[in-house]
N, C-alpha and C positions, 0 to 999 in steps of 0.2 A: 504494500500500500504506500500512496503517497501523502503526508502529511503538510499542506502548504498553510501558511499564511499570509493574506494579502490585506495591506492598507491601501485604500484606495480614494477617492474624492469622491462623495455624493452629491451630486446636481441637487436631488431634492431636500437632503438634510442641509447641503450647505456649508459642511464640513467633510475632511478625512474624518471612515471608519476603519473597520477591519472585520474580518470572517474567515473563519477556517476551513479549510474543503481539505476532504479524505478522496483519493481518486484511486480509481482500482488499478493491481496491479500484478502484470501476467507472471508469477515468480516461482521457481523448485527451490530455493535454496534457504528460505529462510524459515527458521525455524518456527515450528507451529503454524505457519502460513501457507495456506496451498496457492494463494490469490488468485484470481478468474483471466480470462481470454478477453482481448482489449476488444473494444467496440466503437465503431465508428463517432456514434455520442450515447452517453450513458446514461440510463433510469438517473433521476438526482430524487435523496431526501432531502427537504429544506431541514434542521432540527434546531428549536430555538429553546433558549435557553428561559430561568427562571427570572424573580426580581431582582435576588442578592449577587445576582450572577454575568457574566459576559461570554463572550466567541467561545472560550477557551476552555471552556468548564464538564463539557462532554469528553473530551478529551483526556482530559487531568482527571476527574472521577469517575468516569466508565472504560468497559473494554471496546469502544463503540469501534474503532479501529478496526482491533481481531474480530469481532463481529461481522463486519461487512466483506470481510477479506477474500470470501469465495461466491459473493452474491452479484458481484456487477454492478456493483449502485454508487455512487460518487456521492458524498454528505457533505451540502453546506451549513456551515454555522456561524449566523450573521452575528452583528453586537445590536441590542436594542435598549441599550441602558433600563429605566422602571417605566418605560412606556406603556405597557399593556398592549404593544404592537398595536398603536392607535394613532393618529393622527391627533396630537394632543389640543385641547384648547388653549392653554400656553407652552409651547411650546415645539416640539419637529412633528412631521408627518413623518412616523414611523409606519405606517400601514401602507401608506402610499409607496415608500422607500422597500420593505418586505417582500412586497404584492407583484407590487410593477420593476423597479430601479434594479432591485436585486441581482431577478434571475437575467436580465438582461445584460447585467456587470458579467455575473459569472460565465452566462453561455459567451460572451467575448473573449475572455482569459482561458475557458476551459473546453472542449468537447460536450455538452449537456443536451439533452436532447430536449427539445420543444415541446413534443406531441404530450396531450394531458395525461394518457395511459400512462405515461413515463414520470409523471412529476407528484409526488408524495411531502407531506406537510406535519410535523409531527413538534411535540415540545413537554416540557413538566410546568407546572405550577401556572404562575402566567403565563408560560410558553404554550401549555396546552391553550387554554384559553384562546392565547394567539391565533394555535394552528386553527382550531374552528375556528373560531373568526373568520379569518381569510379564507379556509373554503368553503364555508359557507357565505361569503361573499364574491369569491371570484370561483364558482363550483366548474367554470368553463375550463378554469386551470391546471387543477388539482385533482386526477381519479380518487385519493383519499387520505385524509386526516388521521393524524390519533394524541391524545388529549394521556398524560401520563399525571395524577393527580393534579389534575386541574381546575382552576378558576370559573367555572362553567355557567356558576348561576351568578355573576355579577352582580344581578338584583340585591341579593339580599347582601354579597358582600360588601357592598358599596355603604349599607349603612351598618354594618356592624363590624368591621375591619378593623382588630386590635394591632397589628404589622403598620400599617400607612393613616399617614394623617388625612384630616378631609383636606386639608390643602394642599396634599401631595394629589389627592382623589381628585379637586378639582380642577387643577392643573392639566390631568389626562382628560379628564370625561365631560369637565362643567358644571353646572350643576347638578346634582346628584340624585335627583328627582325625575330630571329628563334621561335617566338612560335608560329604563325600561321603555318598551317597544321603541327603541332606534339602534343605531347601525352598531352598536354598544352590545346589544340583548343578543346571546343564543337561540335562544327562545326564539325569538321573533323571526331572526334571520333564517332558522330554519321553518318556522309556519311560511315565511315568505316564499322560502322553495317551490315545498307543498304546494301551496296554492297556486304557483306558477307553472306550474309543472315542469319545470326548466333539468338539467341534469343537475341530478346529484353525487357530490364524493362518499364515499363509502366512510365510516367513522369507527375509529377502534375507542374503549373508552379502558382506564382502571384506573384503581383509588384502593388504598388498603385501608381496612377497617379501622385500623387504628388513627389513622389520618385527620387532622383538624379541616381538612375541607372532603371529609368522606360525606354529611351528609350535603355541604353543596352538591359532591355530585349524585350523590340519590334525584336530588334535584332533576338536574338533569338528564336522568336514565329514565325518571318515570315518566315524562315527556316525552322521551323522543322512542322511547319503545313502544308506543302508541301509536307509532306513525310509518309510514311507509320506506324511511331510510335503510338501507344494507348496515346493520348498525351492530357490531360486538362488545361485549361486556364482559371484562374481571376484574373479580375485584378479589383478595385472600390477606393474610394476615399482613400488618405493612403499617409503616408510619411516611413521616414526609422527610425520607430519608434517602442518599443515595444508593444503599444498597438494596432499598428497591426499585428504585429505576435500573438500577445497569443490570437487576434482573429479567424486568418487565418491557427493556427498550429490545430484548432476544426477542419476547411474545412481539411484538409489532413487527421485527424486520420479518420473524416465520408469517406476521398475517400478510404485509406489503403484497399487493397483487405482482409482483415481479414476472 
């Protein structure tokens, strides 16, 4: 595997960021490695990161590397500082930057393939949050999402959120009233699907029981299993820790439609 790091100038942030990409790599020799057969341009994960967290932190706390090593899949991992991948009210359009700016950087610098079969959206805490978000706002782009103890019902965290101040909250969102039913809401963004009939990404979800946003996501499991989504669910013993992501980010690359 190839391990890169690239800072680069964002148009729409306005500033140099940075993101890390994992690129497959055809290899006999290294050890524990079998890595896969090159490809003209590769499946890409996006996988975003948490709030305390940046590019670098999948990396440095999981095996997400050795993971991917015989799958074919190239892993971007952007930097989104405590945005909530949102285009803030004070502050960057990080959703726009995500969505749009991103994969466009990287299919320049990299081999990534375009087509939405190929393009996958995944993240922890607010990262998952993130990944829904975005495919369920840009569902033309993304085959499918997966949400790893994630932020999912907003609603109710926005007013009960011991982690962030309301004025870190209304920085992102505004005021804190108006995020239910807008571009904000889960919830919404996916009944908006639904009733559009538009295409849908597929959705992985888990949360371990022990987790302080386990029952946000009950939240949103009992919702969306209601509904017509291609939609997967685990949940098993687990707190809001890494070692259960680097076990549970294995369950998504086996679900990734690859």
């Amino acid at each position: 595997m190839a391990l890169i790091h690239c800072d680069f100038f964002s148009e729409v942030l306005g500033f140099s960021t940075s993101m890390c990409v994992i690129l497959p790599q055809n290899t006999i020799s290294q050890i524990g490695m079998k890595g896969s057969i090159k490809k003209e341009k590769y499946p890409t994960l996006y996988l975003l990161h948490g709030l305390s967290d940046d590019h670098t932190i999948w990396q440095r706390r999981t095996s997400i590397e050795r993971y991917v090593s015989e799958l074919g899949i190239a892993v971007v991992m952007p930097n989104a500082g405590r945005s909530f991948y949102t285009n803030m009210k004070h502050g960057y359009n990080y959703f726009t930057f995500i969505s749009e700016e991103l994969p466009n950087i990287a299919r320049q610098f990299f081999p990534l393939s375009e087509k939405r079969e190929d393009n996958f959206i995944a993240g922890l805490s607010m990262g998952g949050y993130g990944a829904f978000k975005i495919a369920l706002s840009c569902p033309e782009k993304y085959a499918a999402a997966a949400s790893l103890s994630g932020v999912l019902d907003i609603n109710s965290r926005v007013k009960s959120d011991d982690i962030i101040s309301n004025n870190e909250l209304y920085n992102i969102f505004g005021e804190l009233d108006s995020v239910p039913n807008s571009e904000h809401d889960l919830f919404y963004l996916a009944q908006n699907l639904i009733n559009s009939g538009s295409i849908k990404p597929k959705l992985f979800q888990c949360c371990g029981t022990e987790d302080f946003l386990y029952e946000n996501n009950q939240n949103f499991k009992n919702f969306i299993v209601k509904t017509d989504f291609d939609y997967t669910y685990i949940e098993g013993p687990g707190s809001h820790t890494w070692d259960y992501w680097d076990k549970n980010i294995q369950n998504v690359l086996n679900w990734l439609p690859l």
